[in-house]
C-alpha positions as CSV (number, residue, x, y, z in Angstrom):
1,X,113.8,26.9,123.8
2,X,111.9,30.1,122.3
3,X,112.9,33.6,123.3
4,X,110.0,35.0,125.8
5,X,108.4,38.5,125.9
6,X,106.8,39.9,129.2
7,X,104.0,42.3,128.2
8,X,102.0,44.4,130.3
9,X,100.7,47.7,129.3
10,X,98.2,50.0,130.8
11,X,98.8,52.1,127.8
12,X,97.6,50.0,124.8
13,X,98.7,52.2,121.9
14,X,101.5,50.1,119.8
15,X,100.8,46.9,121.7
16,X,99.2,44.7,119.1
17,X,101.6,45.4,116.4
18,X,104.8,45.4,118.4
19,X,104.1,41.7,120.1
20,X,102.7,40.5,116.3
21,X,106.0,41.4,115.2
22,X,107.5,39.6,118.4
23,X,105.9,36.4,117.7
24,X,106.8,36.7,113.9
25,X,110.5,36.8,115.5
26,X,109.7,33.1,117.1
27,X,108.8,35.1,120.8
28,X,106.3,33.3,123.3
29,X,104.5,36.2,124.9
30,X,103.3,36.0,128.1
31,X,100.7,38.5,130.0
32,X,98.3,39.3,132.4
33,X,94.6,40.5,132.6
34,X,93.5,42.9,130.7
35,X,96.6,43.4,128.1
36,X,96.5,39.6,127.5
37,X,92.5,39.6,126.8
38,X,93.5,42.6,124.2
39,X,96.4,40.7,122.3
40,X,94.0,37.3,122.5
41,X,91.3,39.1,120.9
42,X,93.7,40.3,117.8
43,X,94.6,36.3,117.3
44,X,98.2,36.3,119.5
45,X,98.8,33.4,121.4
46,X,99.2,34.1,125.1
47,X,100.7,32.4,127.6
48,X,98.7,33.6,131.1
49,X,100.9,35.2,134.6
50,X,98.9,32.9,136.2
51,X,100.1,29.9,134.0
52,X,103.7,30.5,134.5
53,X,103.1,31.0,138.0
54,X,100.8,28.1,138.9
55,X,99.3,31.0,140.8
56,X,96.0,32.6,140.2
57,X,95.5,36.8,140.3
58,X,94.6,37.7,143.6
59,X,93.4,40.6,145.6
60,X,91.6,42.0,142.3
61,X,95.0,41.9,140.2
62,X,97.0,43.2,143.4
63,X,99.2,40.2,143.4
64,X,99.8,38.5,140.2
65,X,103.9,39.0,138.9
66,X,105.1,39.4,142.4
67,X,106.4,35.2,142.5
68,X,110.1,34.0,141.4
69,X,108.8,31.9,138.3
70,X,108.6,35.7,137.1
71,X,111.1,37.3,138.5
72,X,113.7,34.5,138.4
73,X,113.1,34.7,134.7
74,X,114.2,38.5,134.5
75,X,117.1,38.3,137.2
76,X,118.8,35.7,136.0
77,X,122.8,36.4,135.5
78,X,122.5,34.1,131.6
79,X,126.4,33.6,132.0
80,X,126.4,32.6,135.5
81,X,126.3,28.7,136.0
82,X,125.2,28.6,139.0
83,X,122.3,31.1,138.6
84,X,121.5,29.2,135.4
85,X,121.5,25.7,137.0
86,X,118.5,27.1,139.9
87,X,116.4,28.0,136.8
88,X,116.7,24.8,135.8
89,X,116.1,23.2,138.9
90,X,113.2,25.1,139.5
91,X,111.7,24.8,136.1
92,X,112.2,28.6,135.3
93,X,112.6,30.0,131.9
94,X,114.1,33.2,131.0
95,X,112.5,36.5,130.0
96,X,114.3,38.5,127.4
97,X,111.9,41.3,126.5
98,X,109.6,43.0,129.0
99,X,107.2,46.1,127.6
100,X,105.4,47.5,131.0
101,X,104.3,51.0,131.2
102,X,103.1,51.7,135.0
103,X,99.0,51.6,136.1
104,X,97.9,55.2,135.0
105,X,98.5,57.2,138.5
106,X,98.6,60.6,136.6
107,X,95.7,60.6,135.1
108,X,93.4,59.1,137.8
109,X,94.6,62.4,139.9
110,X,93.8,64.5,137.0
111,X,90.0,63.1,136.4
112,X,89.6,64.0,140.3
113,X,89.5,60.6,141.2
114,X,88.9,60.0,145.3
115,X,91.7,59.0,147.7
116,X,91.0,55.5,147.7
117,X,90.8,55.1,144.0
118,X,94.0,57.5,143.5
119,X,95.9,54.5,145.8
120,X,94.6,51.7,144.1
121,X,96.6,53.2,140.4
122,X,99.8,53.0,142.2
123,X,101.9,50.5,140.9
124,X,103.6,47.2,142.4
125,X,104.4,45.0,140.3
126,X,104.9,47.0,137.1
127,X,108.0,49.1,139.0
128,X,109.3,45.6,140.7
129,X,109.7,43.6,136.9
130,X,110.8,47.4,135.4
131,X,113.9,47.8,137.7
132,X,114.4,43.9,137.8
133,X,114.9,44.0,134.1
134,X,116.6,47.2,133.8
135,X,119.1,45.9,136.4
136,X,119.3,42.9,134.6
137,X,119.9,44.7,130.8
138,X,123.0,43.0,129.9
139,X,120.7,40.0,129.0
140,X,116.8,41.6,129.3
141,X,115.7,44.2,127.2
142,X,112.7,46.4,128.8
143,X,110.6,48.8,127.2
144,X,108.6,51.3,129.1
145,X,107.2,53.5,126.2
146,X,105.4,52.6,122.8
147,X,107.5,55.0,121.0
148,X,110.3,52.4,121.1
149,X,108.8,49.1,119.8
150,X,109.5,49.9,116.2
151,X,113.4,50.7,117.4
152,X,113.4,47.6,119.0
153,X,111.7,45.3,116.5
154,X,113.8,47.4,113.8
155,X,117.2,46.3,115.5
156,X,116.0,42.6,116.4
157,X,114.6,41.7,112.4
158,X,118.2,43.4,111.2
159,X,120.6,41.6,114.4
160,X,118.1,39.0,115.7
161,X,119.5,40.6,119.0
162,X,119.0,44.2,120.7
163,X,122.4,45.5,121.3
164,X,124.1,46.5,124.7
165,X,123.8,49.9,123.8
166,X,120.6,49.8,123.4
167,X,120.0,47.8,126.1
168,X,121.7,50.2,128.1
169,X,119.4,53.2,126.8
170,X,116.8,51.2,127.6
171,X,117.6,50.5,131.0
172,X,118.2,53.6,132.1
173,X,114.9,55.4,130.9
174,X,113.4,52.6,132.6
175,X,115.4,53.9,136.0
176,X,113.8,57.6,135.2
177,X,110.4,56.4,134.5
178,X,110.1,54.3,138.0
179,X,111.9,57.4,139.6
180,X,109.8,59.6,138.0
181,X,106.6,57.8,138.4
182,X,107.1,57.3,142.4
183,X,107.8,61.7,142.4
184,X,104.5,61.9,141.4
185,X,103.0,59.7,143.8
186,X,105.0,61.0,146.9
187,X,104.0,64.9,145.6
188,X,100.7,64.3,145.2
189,X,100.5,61.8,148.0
190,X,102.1,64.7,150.2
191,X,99.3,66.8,149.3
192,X,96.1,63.7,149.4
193,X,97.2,63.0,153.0
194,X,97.6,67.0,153.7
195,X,100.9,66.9,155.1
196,X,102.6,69.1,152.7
197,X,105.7,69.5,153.8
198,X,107.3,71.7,152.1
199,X,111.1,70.8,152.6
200,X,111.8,66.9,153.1
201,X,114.7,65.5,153.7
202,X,114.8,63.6,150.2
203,X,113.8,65.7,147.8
204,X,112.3,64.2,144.2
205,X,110.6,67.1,141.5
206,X,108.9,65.1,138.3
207,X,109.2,66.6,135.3
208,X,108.6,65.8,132.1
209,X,109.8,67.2,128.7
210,X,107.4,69.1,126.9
211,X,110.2,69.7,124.0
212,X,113.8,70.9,123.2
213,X,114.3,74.7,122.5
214,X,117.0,75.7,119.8
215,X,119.6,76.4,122.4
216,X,120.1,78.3,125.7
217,X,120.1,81.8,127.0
218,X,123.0,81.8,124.0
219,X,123.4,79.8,120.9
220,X,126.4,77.8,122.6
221,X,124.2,76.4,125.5
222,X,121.8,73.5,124.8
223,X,118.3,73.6,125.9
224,X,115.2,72.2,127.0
225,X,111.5,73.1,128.3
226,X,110.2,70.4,131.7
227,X,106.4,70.4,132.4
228,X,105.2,69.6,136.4
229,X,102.6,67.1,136.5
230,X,101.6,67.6,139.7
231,X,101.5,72.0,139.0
232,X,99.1,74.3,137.7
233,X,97.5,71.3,135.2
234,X,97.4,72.9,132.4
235,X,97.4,76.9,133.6
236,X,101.4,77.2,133.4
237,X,103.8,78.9,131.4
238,X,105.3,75.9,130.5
239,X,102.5,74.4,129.3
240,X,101.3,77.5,127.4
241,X,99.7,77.8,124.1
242,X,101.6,79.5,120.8
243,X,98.8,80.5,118.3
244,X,101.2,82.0,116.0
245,X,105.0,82.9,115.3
246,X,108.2,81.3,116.2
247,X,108.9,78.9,118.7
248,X,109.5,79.8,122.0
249,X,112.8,80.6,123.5
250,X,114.9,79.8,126.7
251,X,114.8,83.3,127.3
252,X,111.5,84.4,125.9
253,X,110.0,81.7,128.1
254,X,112.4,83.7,131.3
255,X,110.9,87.3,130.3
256,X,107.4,86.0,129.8
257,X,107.7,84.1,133.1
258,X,108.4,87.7,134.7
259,X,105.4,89.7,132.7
260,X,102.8,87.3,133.6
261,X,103.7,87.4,136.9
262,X,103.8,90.8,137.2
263,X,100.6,91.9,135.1
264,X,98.4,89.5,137.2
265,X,99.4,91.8,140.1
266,X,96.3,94.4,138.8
267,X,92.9,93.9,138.7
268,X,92.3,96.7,136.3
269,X,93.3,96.7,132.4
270,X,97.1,96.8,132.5
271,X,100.0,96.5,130.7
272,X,103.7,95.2,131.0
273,X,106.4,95.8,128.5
274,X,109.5,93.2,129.7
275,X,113.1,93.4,128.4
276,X,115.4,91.3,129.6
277,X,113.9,90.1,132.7
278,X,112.9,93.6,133.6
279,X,109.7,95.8,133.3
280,X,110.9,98.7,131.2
281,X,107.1,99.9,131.0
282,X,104.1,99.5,133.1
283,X,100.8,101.2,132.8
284,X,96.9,100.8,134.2
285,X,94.4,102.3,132.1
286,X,90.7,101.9,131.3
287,X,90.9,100.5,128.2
288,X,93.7,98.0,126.6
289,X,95.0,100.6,123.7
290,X,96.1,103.1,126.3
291,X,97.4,100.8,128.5
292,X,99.8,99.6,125.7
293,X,100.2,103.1,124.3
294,X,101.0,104.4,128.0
295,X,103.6,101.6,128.8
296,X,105.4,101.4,125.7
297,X,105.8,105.1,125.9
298,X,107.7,105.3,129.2
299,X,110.7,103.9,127.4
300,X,110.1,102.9,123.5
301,X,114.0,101.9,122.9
302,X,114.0,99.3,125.7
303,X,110.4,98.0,124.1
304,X,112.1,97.4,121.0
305,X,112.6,93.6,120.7
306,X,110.4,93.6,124.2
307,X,107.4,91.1,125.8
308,X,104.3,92.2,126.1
309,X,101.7,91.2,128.7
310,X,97.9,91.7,129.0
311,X,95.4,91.1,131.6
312,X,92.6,90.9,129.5
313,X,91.8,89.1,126.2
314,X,93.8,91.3,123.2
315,X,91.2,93.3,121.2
316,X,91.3,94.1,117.7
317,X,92.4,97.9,118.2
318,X,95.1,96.6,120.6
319,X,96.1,94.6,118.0
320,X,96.2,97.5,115.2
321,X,98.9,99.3,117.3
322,X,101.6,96.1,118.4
323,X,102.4,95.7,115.4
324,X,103.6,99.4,115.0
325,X,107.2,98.0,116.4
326,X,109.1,95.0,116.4
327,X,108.1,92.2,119.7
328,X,109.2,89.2,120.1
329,X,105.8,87.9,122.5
330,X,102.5,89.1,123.1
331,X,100.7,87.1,125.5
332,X,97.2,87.4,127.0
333,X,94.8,85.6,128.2
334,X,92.8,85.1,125.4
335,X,92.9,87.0,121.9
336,X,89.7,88.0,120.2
337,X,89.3,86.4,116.5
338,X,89.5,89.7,114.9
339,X,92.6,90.5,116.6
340,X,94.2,87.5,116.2
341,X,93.8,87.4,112.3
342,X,95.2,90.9,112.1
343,X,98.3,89.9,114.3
344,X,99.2,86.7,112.4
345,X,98.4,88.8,108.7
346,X,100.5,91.5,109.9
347,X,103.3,89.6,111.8
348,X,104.5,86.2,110.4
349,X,107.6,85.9,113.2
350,X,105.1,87.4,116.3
351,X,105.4,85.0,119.1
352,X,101.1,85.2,119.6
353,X,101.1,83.1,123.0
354,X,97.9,82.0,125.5
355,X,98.2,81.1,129.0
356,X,95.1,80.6,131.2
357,X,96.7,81.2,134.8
358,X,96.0,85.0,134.6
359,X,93.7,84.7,137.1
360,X,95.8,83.5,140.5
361,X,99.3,83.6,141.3
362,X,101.7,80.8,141.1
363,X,101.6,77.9,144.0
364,X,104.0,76.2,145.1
365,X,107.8,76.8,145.8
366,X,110.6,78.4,143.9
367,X,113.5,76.2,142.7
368,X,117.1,77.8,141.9
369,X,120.2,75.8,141.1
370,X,123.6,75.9,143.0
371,X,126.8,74.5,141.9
372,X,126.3,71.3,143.6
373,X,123.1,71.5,144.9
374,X,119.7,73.9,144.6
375,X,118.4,76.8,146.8
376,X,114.6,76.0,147.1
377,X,112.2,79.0,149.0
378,X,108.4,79.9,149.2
379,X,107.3,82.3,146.2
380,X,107.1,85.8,147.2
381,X,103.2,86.1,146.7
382,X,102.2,88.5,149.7
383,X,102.8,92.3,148.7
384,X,102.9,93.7,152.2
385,X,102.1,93.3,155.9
386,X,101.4,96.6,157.1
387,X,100.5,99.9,155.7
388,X,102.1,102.4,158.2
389,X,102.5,105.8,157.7
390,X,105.1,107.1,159.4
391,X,105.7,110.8,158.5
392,X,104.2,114.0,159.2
393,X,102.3,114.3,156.2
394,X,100.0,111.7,155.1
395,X,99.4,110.4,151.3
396,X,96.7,111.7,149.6
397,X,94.3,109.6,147.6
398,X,96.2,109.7,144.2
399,X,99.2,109.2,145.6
400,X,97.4,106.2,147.5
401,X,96.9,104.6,144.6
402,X,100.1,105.0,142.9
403,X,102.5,103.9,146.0
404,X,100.3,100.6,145.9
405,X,101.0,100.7,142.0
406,X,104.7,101.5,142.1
407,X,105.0,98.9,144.7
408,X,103.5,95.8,142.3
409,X,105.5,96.8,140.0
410,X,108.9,97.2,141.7
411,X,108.3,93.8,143.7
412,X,108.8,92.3,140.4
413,X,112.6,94.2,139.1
414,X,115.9,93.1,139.8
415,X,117.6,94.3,143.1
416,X,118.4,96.5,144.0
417,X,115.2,98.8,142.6
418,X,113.9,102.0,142.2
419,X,110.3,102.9,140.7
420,X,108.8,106.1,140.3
421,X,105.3,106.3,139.2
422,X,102.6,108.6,138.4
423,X,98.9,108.3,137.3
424,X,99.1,104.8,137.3
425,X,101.8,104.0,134.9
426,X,106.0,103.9,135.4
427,X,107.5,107.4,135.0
428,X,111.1,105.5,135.3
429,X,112.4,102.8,136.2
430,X,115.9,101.8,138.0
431,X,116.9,98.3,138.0
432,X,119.7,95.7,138.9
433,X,122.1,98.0,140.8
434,X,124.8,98.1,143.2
435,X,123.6,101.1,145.1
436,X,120.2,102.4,145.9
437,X,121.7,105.8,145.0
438,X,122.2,104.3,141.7
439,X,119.1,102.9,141.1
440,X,116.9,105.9,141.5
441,X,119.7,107.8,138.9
442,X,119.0,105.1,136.4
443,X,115.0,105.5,137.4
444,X,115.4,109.7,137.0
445,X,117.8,109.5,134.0
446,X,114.8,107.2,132.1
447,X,111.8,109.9,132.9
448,X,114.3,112.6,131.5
449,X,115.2,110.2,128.5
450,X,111.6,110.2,127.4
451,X,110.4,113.3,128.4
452,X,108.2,112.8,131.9
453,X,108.3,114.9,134.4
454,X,108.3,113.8,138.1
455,X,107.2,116.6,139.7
456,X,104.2,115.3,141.6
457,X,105.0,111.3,140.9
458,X,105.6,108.6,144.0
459,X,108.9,106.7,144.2
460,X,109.2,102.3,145.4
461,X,112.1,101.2,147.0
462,X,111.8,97.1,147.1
463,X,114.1,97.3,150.7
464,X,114.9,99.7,153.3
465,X,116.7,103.1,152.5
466,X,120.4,102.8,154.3
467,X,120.5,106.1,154.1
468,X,118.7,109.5,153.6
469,X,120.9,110.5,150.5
470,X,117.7,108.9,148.4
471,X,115.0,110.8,149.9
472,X,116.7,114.2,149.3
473,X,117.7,113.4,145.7
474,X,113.9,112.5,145.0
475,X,112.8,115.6,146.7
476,X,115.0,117.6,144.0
477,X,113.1,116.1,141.5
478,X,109.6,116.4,143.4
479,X,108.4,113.1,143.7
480,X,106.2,113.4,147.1
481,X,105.8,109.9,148.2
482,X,107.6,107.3,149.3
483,X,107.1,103.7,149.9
484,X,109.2,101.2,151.4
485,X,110.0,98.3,153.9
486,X,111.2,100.3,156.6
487,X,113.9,98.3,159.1
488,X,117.1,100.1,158.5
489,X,118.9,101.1,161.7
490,X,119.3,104.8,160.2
491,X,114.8,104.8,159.5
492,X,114.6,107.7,161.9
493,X,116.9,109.7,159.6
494,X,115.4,108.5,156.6
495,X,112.3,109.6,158.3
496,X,113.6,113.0,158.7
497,X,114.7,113.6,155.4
498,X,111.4,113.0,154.5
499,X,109.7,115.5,156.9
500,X,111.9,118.2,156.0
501,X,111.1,117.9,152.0
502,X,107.1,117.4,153.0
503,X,107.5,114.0,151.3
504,X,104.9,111.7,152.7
505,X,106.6,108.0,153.1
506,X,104.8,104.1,154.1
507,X,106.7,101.6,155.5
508,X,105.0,97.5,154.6
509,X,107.0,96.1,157.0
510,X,107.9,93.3,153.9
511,X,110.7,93.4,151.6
512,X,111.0,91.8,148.0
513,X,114.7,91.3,147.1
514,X,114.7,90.1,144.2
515,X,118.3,88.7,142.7
C-alpha cells in the first residue's frame, strides 16, 4: 500500500516542487479544487477529495474534507489494532503527510474586503485536518508553511521517514498557526461586528515575528521583535522601515517607541532627544535645525548615544548638524534625498529609520506583563479634561502656550515628573523619582548644568502636588506657572503657596502616571 500525502494550499509557493518530490518518494497525493487543478496542470497525478470521499464539494467548496474517509485516515492510532481494523472495515487508508496552509483571512481584511466576503475566508476544514494531524504526529506529519518542504523532503530521501522530533516541531507550529489564525478572526471579527470589547474573558493577541534582535535589554537576555496583524497595518513601530545603519535594538526599539509617541504630541516643527526611555530634550521651533539645535542643547551629555525624533520629513541642513555627535536613531517621517545621502556618507553605523504613523496616535490597548499573568489598560491618549485656573493670577499668553507644552512633554517621563519649560522648549527636566521634591531638584539641577535660567519659565507636574514644599522651591527659582492635576486633599494649601509667590497655577483634572 503507498504512503499518501493530503495537500491543500491556499498559498501555492513551493507546492509543485514539494509534492514532485513526494511522488518521486512513491507518495499518492490527494487534493481538492483549486490546489489539485494546479499540481494536475504541472503533470502530478491526483487523486480528487471528492474521490476518496464518494462525496462531491458542496456549498461552493464549504464542505468537502469534513467526512471520516478523511479524517479517519489522519486520526488513526497506526499501532492500535482495533483502530486499525475499522479502517479496514471501512475501506479507509491512512494519511501520512498533510501540507495545508489556512484560506487567506488576513489578507482579504487587508484589501478591504466586505463583511460577507471577510466570513467566507474563514477556514473549516483546513483547521479541522491541521489539529487532526498535529494531534495525530506520532504517525502524520503536517506542514503548515512552504518554508518546510525542503526540511521535510531532505529528512524523508535521507531516512525514508520524518522523525518524531520533527514530527513533534511540526505539530506544534501547526497548534500556533490554528491558534493564531482563529486570534485574528476573533480581533477582527470583534471589531466587523462592532462589539469591541475591550477586556474578554479569554483573551488571544496574534502576533507574528517580524525577526530576532541580537539579544535583550542586556547581552544575557534573548530577544525578539512580534508584528500585530490586526494594528496599525503597516503605520507601527514594529513594522518600521531602517534606511540605513545597524539593526535595530530591544532597547532602541523601547526609546524610539517613547519619542514617537511624544513628538506626535505637536503640530508645529519639533524635536525630541530620548535617552533611556526619557526625554532629556524637547524643543518647538519654526524650522527643523533649531528645533534640533534647541533640544539637544538643554542637556548635550544625556544626548550623547540618544534617539532623535522629528515631526516632519529630515531636511538636508538638519541632516548637516546630527551628525555633529554620536546617535544611535534618527527617525522621521520621511527623509529628503539630499539628507538622506549626507546621513548614510557621513554615518555608516546611524540607525536612519521611517515610520509612517506620525500623523495619529496609537489605537488600541496597552499590554504589560506580570509574573504569571499581564496587566492590560487603555493608552493614555487624552491630555486633559479641564483647563481651570484656580489662582489669583491668571497665565498670560506665553505662558499659555508653554504650560500646554510642558504638559505634552511631561505626560510622556517616567513618574514621578517634573518639567520646566520656557519658549517652547525643556529648560530641565526631572524624571523617575521617589519624591516630587526630588524631581523638580533633578529638573533645577539640569537648567543650572547647562546654563538656562528659569527665571520666567513654567513648571508640569504629571500628578497632584502633596504638598506645598514644591511650589515655594519653584518660586525661588522664578518659574511663574504651574500646571497640574489638582485632587490632593492639601490643593487649597498648594493653592496658597501659589498666591503668595504670584505664581499662576491650572489644574486638568487628568493625571498621567506613568511607571
Amino acid at each position: 500500500m503507498k504512503k499518501r500525502a493530503l495537500i491543500s494550499v491556499s498559498n501555492k509557493a513551493g507546492v509543485v516542487e514539494f509534492a514532485k518530490n513526494l511522488v518521486d518518494l512513491g507518495f499518492e497525493i490527494i487534493s481538492s479544487s483549486g490546489t489539485a487543478r494546479v499540481l494536475k496542470e504541472n503533470g502530478i497525478p491526483v487523486i480528487e477529495v471528492s474521490q476518496i470521499t464518494g462525496f462531491p464539494e458542496i456549498m461552493g467548496g464549504r464542505v468537502k474534507t469534513l467526512h471520516p474517509k478523511i479524517h479517519g485516515g489522519l486520526l488513526a492510532v497506526r499501532d492500535n489494532p482495533e483502530y486499525m481494523k475499522q479502517l479496514e472495515e471501512q475501506g479507509i487508508q491512512p494519511i501520512d503527510i498533510v501540507a495545508i496552509n489556512l484560506y487567506p483571512f488576513e489578507e482579504t481584511v487587508k484589501k478591504g474586503a466586505d463583511l460577507d466576503e471577510i466570513i467566507e475566508n474563514i477556514d473549516i476544514g483546513g483547521p479541522a485536518m491541521v489539529r487532526a494531524s498535529a494531534k495525530n504526529h506520532k504517525f502524520v506529519t503536517v506542514v503548515v508553511d512552504p518554508e518546510d518542504y525542503d526540511f521535510v523532503i531532505k529528512e524523508l530521501k535521507e531516512k525514508g521517514e520524518t522523525s518524531i522530533e520533527t514530527k513533534r516541531k511540526l505539530a506544534l507550529k501547526a497548534f500556533r498557526h490554528t491558534a493564531f489564525y482563529d486570534s485574528v478572526i476573533s480581533e477582527v471579527l470583534n471589531q466587523k461586528f462592532g462589539i469591541n470589547e475591550k477586556f474578554p474573558e479569554e483573551l488571544c493577541i496574534p502576533v507574528r515575528k517580524r525577526s530576532s534582535l541580537r539579544y535583550g535589554e542586556n547581552p544575557h537576555q534573548e530577544a525578539a521583535v512580534y508584528v500585530s496583524p490586526t494594528e496599525n497595518n503597516g503605520l507601527s513601530i514594529a513594522e518600521s522601515e531602517v534606511l540605513h545603519g545597524k539593526e535595530m535594538s530591544y532597547n532602541n526599539f523601547l526609546d524610539v517607541e517613547a519619542a514617537v509617541n511624544l513628538v506626535k504630541e505637536f503640530d508645529e516643527t519639533a524635536c525630541v532627544i530620548v535617552k533611556h526611555n526619557n526625554p532629556c530634550g524637547v524643543a518647538v521651533r519654526d524650522n527643523q535645525v533649531d528645533a534640533y539645535t534647541e533640544a539637544l542643547s538643554r542637556d548635550p551629555k544625556s544626548a550623547f548615544g540618544g534617539i532623535v525624533a522629528f515631526n516632519k520629513p529630515v531636511e538636508l541642513e538638519t541632516a548637516k548638524v546630527l551628525t555633529e555627535i554620536f546617535l544611535e536613531v534618527v527617525i522621521a517621517p520621511d527623509f529628503e534625498e539630499e539628507a538622506l545621502r549626507f546621513l548614510t556618507d557621513k554615518k555608516k553605523n546611524l540607525r536612519i529609520v521611517k515610520i509612517k504613523n506620525f500623523e495619529k496616535q496609537p489605537e488600541g490597548l496597552d499590554y504589560r506583563r506580570i509574573s504569571g499573568g499581564m496587566l492590560i489598560q487603555d493608552m493614555d491618549l487624552r491630555l486633559y479634561s479641564e483647563w481651570k485656573v484656580v489662582t489669583d493670577r491668571e497665565p498670560s499668553p506665553q505662558e499659555i502656550n508653554d504650560l500646554l507644552f510642558a504638559w505634552k512633554v511631561v505626560k510622556h517621563v517616567k513618574s514621578n515628573s517634573v518639567v520646566i519649560a520656557k519658549d517652547k522648549a525643556t529648560v530641565g527636566i526631572g524624571p523617575g523619582q521617589t519624591s516630587r521634591v526630588d524631581s523638580l531638584e533633578t529638573a533645577l539641577k539640569k537648567a543650572n548644568e547647562f546654563g538656562f535660567s528659569t527665571d520666567g519659565s513654567v513648571l508640569a507636574s504629571e500628578a497632584f502636588f502633596p504638598f506645598r514644599d514644591s511650589i515655594d522651591e519653584a518660586a525661588k527659582h522664578g518659574i511663574k506657572a504651574v500646571i497640574q492635576p489638582g485632587g490632593s486633599i492639601r490643593d487649597k494649601e498648594v493653592i496658597q503657596a501659589a498666591n503668595e509667590h504670584g505664581i499662576a497655577m491650572v489644574f486638568t483634572g487628568m493625571r498621567h502616571f506613568k511607571h
